[in-house]
VOLOZA-656201 format. One line per 4 residues: number of its first residue (from 1); their letters; for each residue x, y, z of C-alpha. Coordinates in Angstrom, 2 decimals, padded with zeros to 5 digits. Layout:
REM VOLOZA-656201
NUM = a = X Y Z | ...
This chain:
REM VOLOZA-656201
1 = xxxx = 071.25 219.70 083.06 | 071.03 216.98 085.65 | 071.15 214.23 084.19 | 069.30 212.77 082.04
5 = xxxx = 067.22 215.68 081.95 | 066.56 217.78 078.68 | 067.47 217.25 075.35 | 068.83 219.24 071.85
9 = xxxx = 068.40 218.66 068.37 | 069.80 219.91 065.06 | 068.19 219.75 061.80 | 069.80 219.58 058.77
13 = xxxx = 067.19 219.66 055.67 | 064.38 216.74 056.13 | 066.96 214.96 058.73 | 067.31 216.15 062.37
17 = xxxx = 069.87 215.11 065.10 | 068.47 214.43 068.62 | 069.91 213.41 071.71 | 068.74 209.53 072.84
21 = xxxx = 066.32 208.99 075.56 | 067.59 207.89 079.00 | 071.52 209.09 078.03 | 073.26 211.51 080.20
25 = xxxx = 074.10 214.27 077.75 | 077.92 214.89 078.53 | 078.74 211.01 078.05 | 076.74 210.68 074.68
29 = xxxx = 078.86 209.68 071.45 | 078.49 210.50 067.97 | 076.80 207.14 067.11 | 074.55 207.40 069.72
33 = xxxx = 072.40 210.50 068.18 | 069.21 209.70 067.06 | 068.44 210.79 062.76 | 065.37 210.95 062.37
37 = xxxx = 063.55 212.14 059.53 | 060.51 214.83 059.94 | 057.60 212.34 059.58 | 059.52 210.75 062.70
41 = xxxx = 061.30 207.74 060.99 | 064.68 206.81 062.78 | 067.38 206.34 060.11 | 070.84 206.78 061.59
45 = xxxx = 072.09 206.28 065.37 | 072.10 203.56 067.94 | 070.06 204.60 070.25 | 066.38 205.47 070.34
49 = xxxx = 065.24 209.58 070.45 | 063.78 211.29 073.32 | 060.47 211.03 074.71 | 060.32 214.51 073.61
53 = xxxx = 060.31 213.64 069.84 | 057.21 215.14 068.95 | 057.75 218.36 070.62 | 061.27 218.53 068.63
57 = xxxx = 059.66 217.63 065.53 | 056.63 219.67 065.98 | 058.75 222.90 066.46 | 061.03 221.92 063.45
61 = xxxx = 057.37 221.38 061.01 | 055.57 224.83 062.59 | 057.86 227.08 062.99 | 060.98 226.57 060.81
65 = xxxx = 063.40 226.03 063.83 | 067.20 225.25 062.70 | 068.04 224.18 066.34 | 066.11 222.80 069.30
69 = xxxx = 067.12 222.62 073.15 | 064.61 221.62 076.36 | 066.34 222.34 079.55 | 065.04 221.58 083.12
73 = xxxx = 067.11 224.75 084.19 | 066.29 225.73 087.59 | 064.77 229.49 087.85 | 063.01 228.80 084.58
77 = xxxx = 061.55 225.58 086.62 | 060.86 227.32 089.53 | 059.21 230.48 087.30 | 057.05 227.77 085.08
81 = xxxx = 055.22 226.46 088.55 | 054.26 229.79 089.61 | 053.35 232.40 087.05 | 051.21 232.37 083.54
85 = xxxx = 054.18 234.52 081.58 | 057.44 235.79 082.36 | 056.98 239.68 081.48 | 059.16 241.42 079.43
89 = xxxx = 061.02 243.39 081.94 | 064.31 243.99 080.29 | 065.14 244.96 076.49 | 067.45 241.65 075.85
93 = xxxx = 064.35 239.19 076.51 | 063.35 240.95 073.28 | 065.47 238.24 071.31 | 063.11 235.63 072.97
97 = xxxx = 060.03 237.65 071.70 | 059.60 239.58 074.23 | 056.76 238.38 076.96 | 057.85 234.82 077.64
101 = xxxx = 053.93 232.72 077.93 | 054.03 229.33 080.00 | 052.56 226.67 078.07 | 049.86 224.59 079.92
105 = xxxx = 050.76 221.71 082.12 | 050.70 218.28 079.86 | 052.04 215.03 080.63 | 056.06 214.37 079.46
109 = xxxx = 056.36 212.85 075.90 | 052.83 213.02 074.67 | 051.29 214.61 071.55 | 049.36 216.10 074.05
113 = xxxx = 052.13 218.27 075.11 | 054.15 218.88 071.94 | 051.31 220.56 070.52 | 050.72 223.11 073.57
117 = xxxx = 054.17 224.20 073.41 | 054.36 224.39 069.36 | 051.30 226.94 070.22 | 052.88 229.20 072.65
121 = xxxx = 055.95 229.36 070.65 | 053.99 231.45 067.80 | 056.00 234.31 067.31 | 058.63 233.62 070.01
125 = xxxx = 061.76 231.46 070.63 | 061.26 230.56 074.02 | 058.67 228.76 075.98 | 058.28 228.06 079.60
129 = xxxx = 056.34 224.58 080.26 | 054.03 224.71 083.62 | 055.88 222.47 085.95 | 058.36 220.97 083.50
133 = xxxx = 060.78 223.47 082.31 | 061.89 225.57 079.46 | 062.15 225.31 075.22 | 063.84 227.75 073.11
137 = xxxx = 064.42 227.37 069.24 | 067.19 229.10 066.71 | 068.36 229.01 063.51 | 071.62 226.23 064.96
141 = xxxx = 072.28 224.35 068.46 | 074.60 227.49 069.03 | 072.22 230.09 069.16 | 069.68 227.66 070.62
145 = xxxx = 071.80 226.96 073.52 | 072.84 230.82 073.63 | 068.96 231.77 074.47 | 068.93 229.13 076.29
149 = xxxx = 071.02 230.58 078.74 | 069.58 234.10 078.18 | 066.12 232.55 078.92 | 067.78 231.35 082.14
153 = xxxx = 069.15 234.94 083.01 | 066.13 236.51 082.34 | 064.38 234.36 084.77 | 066.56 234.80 087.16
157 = xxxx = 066.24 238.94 086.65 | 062.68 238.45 086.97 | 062.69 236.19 090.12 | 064.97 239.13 091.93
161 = xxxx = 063.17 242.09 090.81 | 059.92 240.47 091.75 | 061.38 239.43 095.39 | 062.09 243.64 095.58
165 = xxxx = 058.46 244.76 094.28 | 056.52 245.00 091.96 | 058.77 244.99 088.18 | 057.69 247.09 085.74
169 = xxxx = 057.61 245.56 082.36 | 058.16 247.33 079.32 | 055.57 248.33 077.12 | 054.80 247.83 073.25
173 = xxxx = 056.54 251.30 073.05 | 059.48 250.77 074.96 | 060.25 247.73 073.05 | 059.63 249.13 069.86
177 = xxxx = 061.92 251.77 070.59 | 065.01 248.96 071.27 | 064.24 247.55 068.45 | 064.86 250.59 066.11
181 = xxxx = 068.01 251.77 068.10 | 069.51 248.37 067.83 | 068.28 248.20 064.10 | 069.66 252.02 064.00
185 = xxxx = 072.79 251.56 065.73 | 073.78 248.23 064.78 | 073.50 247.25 068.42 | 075.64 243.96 068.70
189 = xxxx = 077.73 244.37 065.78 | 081.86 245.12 065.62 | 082.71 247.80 063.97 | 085.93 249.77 063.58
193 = xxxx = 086.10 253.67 065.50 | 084.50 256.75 063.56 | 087.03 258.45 061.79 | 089.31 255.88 061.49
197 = x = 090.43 254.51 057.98
């Protein structure tokens, strides 16, 4: 991120951990982190949250999020000013929910905002916003960050493909069938030869 741009959170029961507002992410301490609490009280840190409070919290209260992270990344940028939805057009965007949707263009830091992305999050973990950038949520900051950059990738699959012709996304079918030979074959998961004791 460049910047000051973007932010991550953590939650950990009623409490979540979010980067402060107007810090540049790779200098920020431990007692700089914002605690706040999920009716938006700050009770821990030196520094004040994000102007994208709301949207962390709002995530966090609707859909059960464990992790948090807004990126300004730049094909998801770039994607987010020209198209309504980033189509599913590879089987790994699956772990985003398939079809990524662009949430509407709203001012940064308002309610306003928050709420349009909490909405185009149902059933997904990851969110362009028109203009803006991107959101994805997880159960920790690991696996938040982790679709972050898949989100990224995917963008950046899309953008190509799309530069070639005319990509062919896959249909309710096609992903249904990934998702019962991954659940089948355990796609993603060690596991010792056949055969072997």
């Amino acid at each position: 991120m460049l910047g000051t741009a973007g932010n991550v959170s953590e939650r950990s029961g009623d409490l979540v951990a979010i980067t402060p507002t107007g810090a540049e992410l790779a200098e920020v301490g431990a007692e700089d982190v914002a605690v706040i609490d999920l009716d938006g009280m700050q009770v821990g840190g030196s520094l004040a949250p994000t102007s994208e409070l709301d949207l962390h919290l709002g995530i966090y209260r609707r859909h059960g999020a464990g992790a948090v992270v807004h990126t300004h990344s730049p094909m998801a940028t770039a994607l987010s000013c020209v198209v309504d939805e980033v189509p599913c057009v590879h089987y790994g965007m699956l772990m985003l929910g398939g079809a990524v949707p662009v949430a509407p263009y709203r001012t940064f830091g308002t309610p306003e905002l928050a709420e349009t992305v909490v909405e185009s999050l149902e059933g997904r973990t990851a969110v362009l916003m028109a203009n803006h950038g991107a959101v994805t949520h997880a159960g920790d900051v690991g696996q938040a960050v982790e679709l972050s950059l898949l989100l990224e990738w995917a963008c950046t699959v899309y953008w190509h493909a799309r530069a070639l012709g005319k990509p062919h996304a896959l249909d309710g079918d096609e992903q249904q069938a990934v998702i019962t030979a991954a659940l089948d074959q355990g796609y993603g998961e060690t596991k010792p030869v056949k055969g072997r004791p």
